[in-house]
N, C-alpha and C positions, 0 to 999 in steps of 0.2 A: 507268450512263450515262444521262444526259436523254435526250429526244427532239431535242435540237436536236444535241446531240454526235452523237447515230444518224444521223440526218441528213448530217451534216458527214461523218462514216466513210463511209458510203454514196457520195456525190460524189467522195470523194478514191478509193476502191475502182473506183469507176464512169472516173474520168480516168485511173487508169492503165490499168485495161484496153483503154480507147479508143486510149492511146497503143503501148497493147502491137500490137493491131490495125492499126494503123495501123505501126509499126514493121515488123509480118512482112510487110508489103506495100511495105516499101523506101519509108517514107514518113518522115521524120525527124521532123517537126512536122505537126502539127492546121495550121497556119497555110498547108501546103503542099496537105494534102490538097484535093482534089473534094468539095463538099457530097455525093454520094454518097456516096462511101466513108466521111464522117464518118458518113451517115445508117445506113451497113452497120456501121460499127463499136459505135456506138450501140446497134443492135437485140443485136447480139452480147453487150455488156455487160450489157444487161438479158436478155440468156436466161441468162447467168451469173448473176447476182444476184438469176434468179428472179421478175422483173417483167415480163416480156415473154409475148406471146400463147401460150396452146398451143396455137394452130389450127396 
């Protein structure tokens, strides 16, 4: 795989998680959530994926 295809899997990896997140919180779509909980979902994906702070 390229770097741009790595990329692309990483994003699609990264939106479902977000929506998984956002699902277990009785939330059906991104479009409904609270910029928080997007922001909370976010950080969750990237602790999954390994990107996010170890502090």
């Amino acid at each position: 795989m390229n770097e741009i295809e790595d990329d692309d899997a990483q994003s699609s990896k990264r939106d479902i998680l977000v929506n998984e997140h956002l699902q277990a919180l009785g939330i059906s779509s991104i479009d409904d959530a609270p910029a928080e909980l997007i922001d909370e979902a976010n950080e969750e994906a990237d602790k999954i994926l390994g990107k996010g702070n170890d502090n």
